[in-house]
N, C-alpha and C positions, 0 to 999 in steps of 0.2 A: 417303689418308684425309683428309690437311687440305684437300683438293681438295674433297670430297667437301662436307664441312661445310662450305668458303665455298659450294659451290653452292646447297647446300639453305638456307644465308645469304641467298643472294643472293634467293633464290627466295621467302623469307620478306618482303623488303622489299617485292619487287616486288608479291606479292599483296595485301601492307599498304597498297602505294600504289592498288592497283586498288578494295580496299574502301572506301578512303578517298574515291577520286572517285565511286565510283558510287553514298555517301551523300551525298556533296554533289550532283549531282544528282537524289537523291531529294528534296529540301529541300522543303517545304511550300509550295504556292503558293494565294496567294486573287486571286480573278479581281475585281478593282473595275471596275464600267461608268458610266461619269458621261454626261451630256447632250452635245451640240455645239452647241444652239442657245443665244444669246444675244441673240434679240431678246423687251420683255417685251409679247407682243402688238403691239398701233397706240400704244402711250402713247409711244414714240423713246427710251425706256430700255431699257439693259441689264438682261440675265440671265444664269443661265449655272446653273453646283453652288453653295451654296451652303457657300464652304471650310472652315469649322468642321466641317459633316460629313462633310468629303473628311479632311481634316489628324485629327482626330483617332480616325476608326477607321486612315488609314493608322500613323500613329506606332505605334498599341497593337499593328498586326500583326507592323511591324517591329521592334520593342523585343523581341517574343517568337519571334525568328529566321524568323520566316515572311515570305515574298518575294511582297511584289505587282506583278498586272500592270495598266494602267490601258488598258481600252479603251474608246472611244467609237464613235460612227456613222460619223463623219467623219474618223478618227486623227488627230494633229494634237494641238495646244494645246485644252486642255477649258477652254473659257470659264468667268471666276469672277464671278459678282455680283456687283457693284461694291459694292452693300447691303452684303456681308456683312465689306466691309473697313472696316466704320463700328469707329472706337477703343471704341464700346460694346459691341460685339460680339465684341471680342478676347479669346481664351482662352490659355492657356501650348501648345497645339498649333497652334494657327494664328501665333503668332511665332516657334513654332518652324520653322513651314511657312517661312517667309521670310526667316527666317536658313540654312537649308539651301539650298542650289545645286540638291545632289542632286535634293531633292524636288522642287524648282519646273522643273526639267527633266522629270523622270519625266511631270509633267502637261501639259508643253508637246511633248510627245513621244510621245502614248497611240499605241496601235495600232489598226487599224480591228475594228469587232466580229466581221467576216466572217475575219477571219484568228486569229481563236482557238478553242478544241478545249476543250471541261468536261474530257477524259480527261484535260488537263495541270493540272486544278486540284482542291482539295480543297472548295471552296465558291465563291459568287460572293456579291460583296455591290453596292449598289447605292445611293449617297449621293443628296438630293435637292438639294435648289431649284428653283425653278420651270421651268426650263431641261426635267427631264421632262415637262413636262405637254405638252409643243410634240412634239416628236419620240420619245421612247422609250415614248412613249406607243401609239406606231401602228409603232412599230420592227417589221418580221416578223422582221427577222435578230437582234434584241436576244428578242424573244417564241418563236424557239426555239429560242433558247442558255436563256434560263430552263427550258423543258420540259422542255430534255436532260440540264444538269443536276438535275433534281425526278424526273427518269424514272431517274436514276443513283443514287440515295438519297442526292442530294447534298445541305444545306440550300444556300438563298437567303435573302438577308435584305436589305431596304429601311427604310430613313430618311427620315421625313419628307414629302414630294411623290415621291420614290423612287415609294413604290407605284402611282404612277401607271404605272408601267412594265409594273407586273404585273397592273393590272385586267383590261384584253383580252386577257389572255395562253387559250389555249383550250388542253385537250386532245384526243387523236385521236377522242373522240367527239364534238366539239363541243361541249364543255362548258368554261364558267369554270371557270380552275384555284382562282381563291378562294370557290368556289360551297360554302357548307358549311363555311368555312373559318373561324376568329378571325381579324381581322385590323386594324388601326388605320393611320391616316396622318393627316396634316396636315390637324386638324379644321376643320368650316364657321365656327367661333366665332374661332378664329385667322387663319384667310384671310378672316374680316370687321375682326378686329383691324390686319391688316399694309392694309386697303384696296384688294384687287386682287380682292374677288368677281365685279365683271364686266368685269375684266380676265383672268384665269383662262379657257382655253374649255372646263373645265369643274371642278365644286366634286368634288375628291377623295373624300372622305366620302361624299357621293350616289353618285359615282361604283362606288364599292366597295360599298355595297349594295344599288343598283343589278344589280349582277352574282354579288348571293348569299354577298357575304363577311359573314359577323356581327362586324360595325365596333364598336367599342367605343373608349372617350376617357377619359382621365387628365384631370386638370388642365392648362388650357392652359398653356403654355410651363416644365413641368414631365417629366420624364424618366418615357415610359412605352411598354413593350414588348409585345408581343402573342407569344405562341410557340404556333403550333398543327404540330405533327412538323417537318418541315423547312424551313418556313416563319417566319422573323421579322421581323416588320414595327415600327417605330416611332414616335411619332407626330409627334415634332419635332426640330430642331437638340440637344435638351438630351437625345435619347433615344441619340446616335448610340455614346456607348462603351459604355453598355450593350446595344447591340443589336451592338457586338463583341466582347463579353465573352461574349454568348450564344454567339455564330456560334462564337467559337472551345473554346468547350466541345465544341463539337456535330465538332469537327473533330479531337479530340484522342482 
């Protein structure tokens, strides 16, 4: 009999330990894609993400146990704006960006776009800086990882010059996916403020309604979100935790 009971003992730990791993690998994952390019145009400066809006959706997802993966074009080290390490620009997430190791590895270590699956993630988000406007702009392998995730009623959500990523994005009928859409990014009134209108190859804003999104603006350099179903777009650096705060409602 006492045989019996260690067995059915034993038997209890082991399945305990089997539910235990196969939560931990359920664990929530958000897909981040940032840029690789880092030239800004012909001016012989850098670009890159802009890390305020890399560092502070990442911290908010990891603080609320959810595990991100950071992929780019190129995998590799995600180029950071040199701009966006101006002492004016510093927020309590971006010092915290560079006091962690962890983190500043994670971004020097992404994975290429082409080696990741939406089925392994709960949503994708997509930080800017000008850095999108050059390559994920015209990405195919970035523009139908978005579709596949939005064909999975997964949401997407961008920050800033981000949506540049999702302008040209089409679906299977050849249709803009933001055709009919709400959607905001990094207004014509701010990219005349920062002094890169024709440096830019091309003004965000127009760009997106151009292709049918009904673009709308907040106060420049003030936190403003746009949410049409799965879709959230933001319009600047100031919009970026609120456009994770959305994302991660939308995921819970």
């Amino acid at each position: 009999m006492k045989n019996i009971i260690k067995s059915v003992f034993v038997a209890m730990l082991v399945m305990t330990g089997v539910i235990a791993t196969a939560q931990k690998s359920q664990k929530t994952k958000v897909l981040f894609v940032l840029t690789s390019h880092d030239k800004l145009g012909d001016t012989g400066e850098l670009t890159g993400s802009w890390i305020e809006e890399f560092a502070t959706p990442y911290f908010f997802f990891l603080d609320k146990g959810i595990e991100v993966v950071i992929a780019t074009p190129k995998g590799g080290q995600a180029p950071i704006d040199p701009k966006s390490n101006d002492p004016s620009f510093q927020t309590p997430a971006t010092k915290r960006f560079y006091a962690d190791k962890n983190a500043q590895k994670a971004l020097s270590t992404t994975v290429k776009i082409t080696t990741v699956k939406q089925e392994d993630f709960k949503a994708v988000f997509y930080p800017g800086g000008h850095g999108p406007m050059w390559d994920l702009a015209t990405d195919k392998n970035s523009m139908k990882l978005i579709m596949e995730f939005y064909n999975n009623s997964k949401p997407i959500a961008f920050v800033c010059h981000a949506p540049a990523a999702l302008a040209n994005v089409k679906d299977k009928n050849g249709n803009y996916l933001i055709a009919g859409k709400k959607v905001t990014g990094f207004s014509n009134t701010e990219e005349a403020a920062v002094g890169l209108t024709k440096v830019v190859p091309f003004l965000l804003e127009d760009r997106l309604k151009e292709h049918g999104g009904k673009y709308s603006q907040g106060a420049d350099w003030s936190s403003y979100v746009v949410e049409d179903g799965l879709l959230l777009t933001g319009q600047n650096p100031q919009s970026s935790e609120e456009v994770a705060s959305k994302l991660l409602s939308k995921i819970n």
